[in-house]
N, C-alpha and C positions, 0 to 999 in steps of 0.2 A: 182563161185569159192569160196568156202568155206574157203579154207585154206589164198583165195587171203584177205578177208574180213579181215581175222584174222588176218594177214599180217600189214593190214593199220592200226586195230584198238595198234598193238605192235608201229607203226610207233608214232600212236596220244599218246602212254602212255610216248615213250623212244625218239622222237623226230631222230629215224633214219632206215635204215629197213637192217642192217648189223647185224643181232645176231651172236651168236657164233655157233661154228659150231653142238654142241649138246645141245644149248641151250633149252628149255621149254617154252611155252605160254600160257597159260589158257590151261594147262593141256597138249597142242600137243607140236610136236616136229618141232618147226618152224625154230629152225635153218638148219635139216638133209632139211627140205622143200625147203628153201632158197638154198640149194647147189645142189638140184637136180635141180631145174630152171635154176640154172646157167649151169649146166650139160646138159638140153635139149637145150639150148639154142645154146651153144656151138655146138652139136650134131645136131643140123639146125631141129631137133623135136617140136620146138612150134611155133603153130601157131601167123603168125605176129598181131592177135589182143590181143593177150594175151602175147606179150611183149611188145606192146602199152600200155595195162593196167599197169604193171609192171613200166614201164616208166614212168610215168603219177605219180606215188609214189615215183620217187627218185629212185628205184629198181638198184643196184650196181651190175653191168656185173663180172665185172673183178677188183674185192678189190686192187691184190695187182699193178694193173698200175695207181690208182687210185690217184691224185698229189704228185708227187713229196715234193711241196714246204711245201702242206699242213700237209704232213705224216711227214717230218720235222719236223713240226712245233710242234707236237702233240709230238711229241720223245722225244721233248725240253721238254716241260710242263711236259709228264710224268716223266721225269730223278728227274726235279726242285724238283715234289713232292715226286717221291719213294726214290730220293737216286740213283738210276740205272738205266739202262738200260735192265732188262730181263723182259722183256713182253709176256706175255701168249698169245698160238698162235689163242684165240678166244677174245682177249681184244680187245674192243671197245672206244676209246678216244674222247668223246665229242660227237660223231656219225660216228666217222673215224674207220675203218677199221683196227688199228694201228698193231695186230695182225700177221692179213694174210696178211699186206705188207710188217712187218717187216723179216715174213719169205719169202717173194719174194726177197727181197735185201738179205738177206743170203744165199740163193739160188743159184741168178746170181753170189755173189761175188767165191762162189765155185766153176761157172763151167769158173771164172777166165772173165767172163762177165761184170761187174761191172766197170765203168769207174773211172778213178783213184780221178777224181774231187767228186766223189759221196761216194768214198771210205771214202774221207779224211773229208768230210763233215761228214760222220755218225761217225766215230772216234774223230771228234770233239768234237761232243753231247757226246762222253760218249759209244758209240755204244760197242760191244763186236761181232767180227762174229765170234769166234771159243776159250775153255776153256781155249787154249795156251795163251792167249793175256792176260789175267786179271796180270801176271807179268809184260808184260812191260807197263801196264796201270798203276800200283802199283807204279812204278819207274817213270813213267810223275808226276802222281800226290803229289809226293813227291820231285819233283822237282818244283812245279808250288809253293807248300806252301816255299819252298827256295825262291824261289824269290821274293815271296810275303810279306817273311821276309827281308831280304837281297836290294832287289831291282835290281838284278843281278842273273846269272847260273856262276859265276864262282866258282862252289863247287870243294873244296880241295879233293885230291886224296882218302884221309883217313876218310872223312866226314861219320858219322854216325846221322840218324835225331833221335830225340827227345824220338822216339818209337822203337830206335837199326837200321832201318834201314840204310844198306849199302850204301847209296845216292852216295859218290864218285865212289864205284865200279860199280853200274852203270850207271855213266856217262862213265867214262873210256869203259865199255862195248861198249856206244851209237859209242863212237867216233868209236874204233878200230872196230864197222861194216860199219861205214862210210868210213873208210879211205881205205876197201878190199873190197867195194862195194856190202854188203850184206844187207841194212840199205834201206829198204823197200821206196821209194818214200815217202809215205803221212806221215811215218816216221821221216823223213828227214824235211818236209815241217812242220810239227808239233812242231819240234824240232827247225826249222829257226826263226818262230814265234815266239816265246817267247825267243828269244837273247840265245838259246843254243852255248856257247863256243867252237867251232870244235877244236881246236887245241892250245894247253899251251908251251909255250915257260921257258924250266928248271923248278925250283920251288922255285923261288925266292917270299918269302911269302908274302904280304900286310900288313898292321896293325892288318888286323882280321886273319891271318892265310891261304891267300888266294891267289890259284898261280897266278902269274903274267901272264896276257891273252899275246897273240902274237899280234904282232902292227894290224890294222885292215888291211894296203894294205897288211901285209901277209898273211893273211888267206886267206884258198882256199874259192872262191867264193859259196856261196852256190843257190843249186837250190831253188827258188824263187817261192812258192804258189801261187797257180791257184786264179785269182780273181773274187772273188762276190761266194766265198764258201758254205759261207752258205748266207740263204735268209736272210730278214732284221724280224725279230721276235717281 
């Protein structure tokens, strides 16, 4: 097997045997190679010595089932260094597959597949699974530097941050999907997490301009995040 040869000798240069899917190797096309084996494979066309060979080099069946914890992990570090979360769907992280698994978990989560634990783990990291979101990501993330300033979410109705944003309008937004129960689960949990204020009692102001939260036994209780979210990193 020629192309197998050429296969170990990308493994011994890149330390993984996941190219991308139109990737290049000494001239061939070792990624299109890579995805027909995984194709024959699938299609029960190759012979079991020649996916013992494959095996023997690490040879990756099925990228995007490929762990959980560790594709995690890899989202983490890529976010830390890019800034984001849009990963190119033949990007390789470290030797991880991070690419073609990030579009499997995109995938499931549209055919509404996705467990809601895993939802709110990749939303954690920063995830994005559809253009819709990057607003109310916009409005977390200007809510995490409030508190980060403050030490608190009790942002005043009218609150505009630093760079014009609307911060109070949406909070007020967050609550009033909350309270008519449209206010997405991992949402909600996201929101629990970092001492999101559900509900203002009048607006009797604080020192700093700041409404007066409602006593703690009156708040509705809030639903309570899945534990061991995310892995330990």
């Amino acid at each position: 097997m020629e192309e197998f040869a050429r296969l170990a000798n990308y493994l011994a240069i890149h330390g993984h045997v996941s190219p991308a899917p139109r990737e290049t190797f000494e001239g061939h096309p070792v990624g299109d190679w890579v995805r027909l084996q995984r194709l024959r494979s699938s299609r029960r066309r190759m012979p079991a010595w020649e996916r013992r060979k494959l095996d023997a080099i690490g040879f990756v069946w099925k990228p995007q089932a490929t762990g959980w914890t560790e594709g995690l992990r890899c989202l983490h570090e890529f976010r830390v260094r890019e800034g984001h979360c849009r990963v190119t769907p033949g990007h390789v992280e470290r030797g991880f597959p991070l690419g073609a698994w990030v579009r499997y978990f995109r995938h499931r989560w549209r055919q509404g597949a996705l467990p809601a634990d895993r939802v709110l783990a990749l939303r954690m990291v920063g995830f994005l699974f559809g253009p819709h979101e990057s607003k109310w990501e916009e409005g977390f993330e200007h809510l995490l530097a409030f508190r980060t300033e403050t030490g608190h979410c009790h942002v005043p109705a009218m609150h505009r941050a630093a760079d014009g944003y609307r911060l109070g309008r949406w909070v007020s937004t967050q609550r009033a999907a909350a309270g008519n129960g449209t206010l997405p689960d991992d949402r909600h949990s996201r929101l629990a997490l970092v001492g999101f204020v559900w509900r203002l009692r009048g607006r009797s102001p604080g020192p700093a301009g700041i409404d007066r939260p409602t006593p703690l036994a009156d708040r509705p209780r809030c639903r309570e995040a899945p534990r061991s979210v995310l892995p330990t990193l």
